[in-house]
C-alpha positions as CSV (number, residue, x, y, z in Angstrom):
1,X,73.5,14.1,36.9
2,X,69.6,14.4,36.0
3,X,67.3,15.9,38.6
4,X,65.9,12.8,39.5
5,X,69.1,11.3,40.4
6,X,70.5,13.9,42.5
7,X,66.8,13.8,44.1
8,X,67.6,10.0,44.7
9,X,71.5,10.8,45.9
10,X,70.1,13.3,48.3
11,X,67.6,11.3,50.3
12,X,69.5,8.4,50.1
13,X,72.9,10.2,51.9
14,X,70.4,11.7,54.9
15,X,68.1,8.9,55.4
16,X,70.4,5.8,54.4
17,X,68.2,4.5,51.7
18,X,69.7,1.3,50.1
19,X,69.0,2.3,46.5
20,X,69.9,-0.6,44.8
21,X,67.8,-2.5,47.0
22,X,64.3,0.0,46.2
23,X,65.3,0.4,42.4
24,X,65.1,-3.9,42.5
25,X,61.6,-3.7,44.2
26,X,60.5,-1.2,41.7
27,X,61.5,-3.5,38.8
28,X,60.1,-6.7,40.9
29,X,56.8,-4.8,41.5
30,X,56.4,-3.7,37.6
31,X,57.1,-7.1,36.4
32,X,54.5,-8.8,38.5
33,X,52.1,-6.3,37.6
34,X,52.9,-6.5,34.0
35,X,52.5,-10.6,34.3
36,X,49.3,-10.3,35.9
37,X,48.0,-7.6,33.1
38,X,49.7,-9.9,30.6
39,X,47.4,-13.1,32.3
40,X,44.2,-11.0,31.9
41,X,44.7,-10.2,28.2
42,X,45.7,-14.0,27.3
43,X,42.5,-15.0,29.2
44,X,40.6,-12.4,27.2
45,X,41.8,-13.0,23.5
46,X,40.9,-16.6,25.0
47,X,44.0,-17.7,22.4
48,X,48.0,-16.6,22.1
49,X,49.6,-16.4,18.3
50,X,52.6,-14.8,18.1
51,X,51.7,-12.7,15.1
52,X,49.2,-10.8,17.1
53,X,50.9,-10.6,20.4
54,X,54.2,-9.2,18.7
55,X,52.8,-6.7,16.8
56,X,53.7,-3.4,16.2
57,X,49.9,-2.2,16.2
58,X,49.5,-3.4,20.2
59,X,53.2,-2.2,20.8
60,X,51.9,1.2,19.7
61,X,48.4,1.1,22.0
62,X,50.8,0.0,25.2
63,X,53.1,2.7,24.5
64,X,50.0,5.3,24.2
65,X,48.2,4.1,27.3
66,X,51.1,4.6,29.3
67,X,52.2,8.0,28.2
68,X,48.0,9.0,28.7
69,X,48.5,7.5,32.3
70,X,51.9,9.6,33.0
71,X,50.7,12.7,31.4
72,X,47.2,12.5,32.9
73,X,49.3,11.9,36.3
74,X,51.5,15.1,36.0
75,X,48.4,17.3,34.6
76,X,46.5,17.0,37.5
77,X,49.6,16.3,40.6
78,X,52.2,18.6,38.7
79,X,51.6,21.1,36.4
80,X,51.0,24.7,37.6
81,X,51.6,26.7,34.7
82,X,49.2,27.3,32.2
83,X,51.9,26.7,29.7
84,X,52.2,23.0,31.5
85,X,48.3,22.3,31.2
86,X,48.6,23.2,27.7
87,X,51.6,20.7,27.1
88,X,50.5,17.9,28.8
89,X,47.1,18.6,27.5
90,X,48.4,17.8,24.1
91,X,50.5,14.8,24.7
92,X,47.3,13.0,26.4
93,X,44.7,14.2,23.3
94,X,47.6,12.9,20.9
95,X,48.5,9.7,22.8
96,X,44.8,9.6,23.1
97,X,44.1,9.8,19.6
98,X,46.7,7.3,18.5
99,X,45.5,4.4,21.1
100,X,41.9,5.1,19.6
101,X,42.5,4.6,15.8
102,X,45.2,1.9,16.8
103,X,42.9,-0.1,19.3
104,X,39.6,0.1,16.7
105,X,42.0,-1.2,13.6
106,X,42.9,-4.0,15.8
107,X,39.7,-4.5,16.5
108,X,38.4,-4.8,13.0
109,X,41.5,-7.1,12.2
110,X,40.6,-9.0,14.7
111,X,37.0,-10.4,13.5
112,X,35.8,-12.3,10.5
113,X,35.2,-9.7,7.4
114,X,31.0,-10.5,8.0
115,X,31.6,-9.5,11.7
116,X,33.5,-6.0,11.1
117,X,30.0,-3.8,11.4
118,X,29.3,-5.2,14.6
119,X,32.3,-5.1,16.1
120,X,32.7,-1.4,14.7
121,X,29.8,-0.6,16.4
122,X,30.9,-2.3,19.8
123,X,34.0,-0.1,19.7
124,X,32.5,2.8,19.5
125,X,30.1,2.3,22.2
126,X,32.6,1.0,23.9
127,X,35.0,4.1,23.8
128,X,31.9,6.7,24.5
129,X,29.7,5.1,26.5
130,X,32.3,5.0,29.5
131,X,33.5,8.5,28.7
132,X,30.3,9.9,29.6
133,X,30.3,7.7,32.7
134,X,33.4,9.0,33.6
135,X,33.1,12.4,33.4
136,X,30.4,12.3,35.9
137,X,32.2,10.2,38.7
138,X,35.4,12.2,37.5
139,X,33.0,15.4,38.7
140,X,31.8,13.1,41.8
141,X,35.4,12.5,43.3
142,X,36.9,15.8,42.6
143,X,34.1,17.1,44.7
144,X,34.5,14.5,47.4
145,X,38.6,14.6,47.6
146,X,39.5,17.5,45.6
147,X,41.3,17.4,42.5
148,X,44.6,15.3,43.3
149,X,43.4,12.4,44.9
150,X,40.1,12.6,42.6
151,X,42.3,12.3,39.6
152,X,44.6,10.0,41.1
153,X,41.8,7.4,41.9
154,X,40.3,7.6,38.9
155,X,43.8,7.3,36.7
156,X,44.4,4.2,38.9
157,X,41.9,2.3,41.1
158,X,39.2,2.8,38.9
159,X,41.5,1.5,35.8
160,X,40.6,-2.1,37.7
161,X,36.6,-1.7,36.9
162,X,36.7,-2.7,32.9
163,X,39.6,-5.1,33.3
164,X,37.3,-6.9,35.2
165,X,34.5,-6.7,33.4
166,X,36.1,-7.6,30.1
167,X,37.1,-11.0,32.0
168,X,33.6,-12.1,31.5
169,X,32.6,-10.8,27.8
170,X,32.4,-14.0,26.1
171,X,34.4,-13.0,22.5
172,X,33.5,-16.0,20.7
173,X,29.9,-14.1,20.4
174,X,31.6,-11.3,18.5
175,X,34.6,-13.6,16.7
176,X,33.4,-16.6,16.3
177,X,36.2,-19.3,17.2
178,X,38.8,-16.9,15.7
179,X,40.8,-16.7,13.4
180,X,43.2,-18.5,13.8
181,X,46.0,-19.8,12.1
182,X,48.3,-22.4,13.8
183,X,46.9,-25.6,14.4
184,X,46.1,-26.8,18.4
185,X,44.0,-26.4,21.5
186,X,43.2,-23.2,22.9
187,X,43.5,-21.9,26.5
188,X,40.7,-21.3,27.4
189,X,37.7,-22.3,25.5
């Protein structure tokens, strides 16, 4: 029995928590999230092929951003050691480093060959610009609610702030109309 189970066995035996019934809600909750994500993205490739949406390269940059989000999570709400900083320190800077290169190769796949310098360019403002940003409201939260809920607002609420912007980057300024390869209307034009 792992840790997390007996956890779950022993608060369910005193408090009479139907655990079937919260596992179910979990799973409800992370699907509806996971639709609505999935309903952003669709709206911002403005077009769904299956090549692209099945591919291994944005299988790999999910995977990454959600180990970044768990590790991130544990550094600053779990670890204690110095030996634990170290370790999760890692796994975010490799995660990190794997979303990066994955994310800018998509993005140069994603353009027409005479658009690959812009969009090059784009990324990489893209990934700094906000970094910088960051670090200083990362620095402005910590001071106002300490380091736990600091790094716990930022990891999550503030996540919401370029999903919403990116809803209103046109793309067809960077792409063109695409490339695409199946025949049809699109989505959202």
């Amino acid at each position: 029995m792992t840790s997390t189970e007996f956890a779950l066995t022993a608060v369910s035996s005193q408090r009479g928590v139907r655990t079937v019934r919260v596992r179910l809600i979990a799973v409800a909750v992370s699907g509806a999230l996971t639709a609505m994500v999935g309903t952003f993205h669709a709206m911002y490739l403005t077009f769904i092929e299956p090549a692209a949406m099945f591919s291994l390269t944005l299988s790999i940059q999910i995977a990454m951003f959600a180990i970044m989000a768990v590790a991130g999570y544990l550094l600053f709400n779990a670890a204690d050691t110095a030996f634990e900083h170290y370790a999760l320190s890692l796994i975010e800077g490799t995660a990190g480093g794997f979303a990066y290169v994955n994310g800018y190769s998509l993005a140069q796949r994603s353009v027409k060959a005479s658009q690959v310098a812009r969009v090059s360019g784009f990324y990489y403002a893209a990934a700094t610009l906000p970094a910088a940003i960051s670090g200083y409201v990362m620095a402005k939260l910590v001071e106002w609610f300490g380091w736990s809920l600091g790094s716990t607002l930022m990891m999550t609420v503030l996540m919401a702030v370029p999903i919403v912007i990116s809803l209103f980057i046109d793309t067809t300024k960077v792409t063109g109309r695409g490339r695409r390869r199946t025949p049809g209307a699109r989505l959202w034009t």
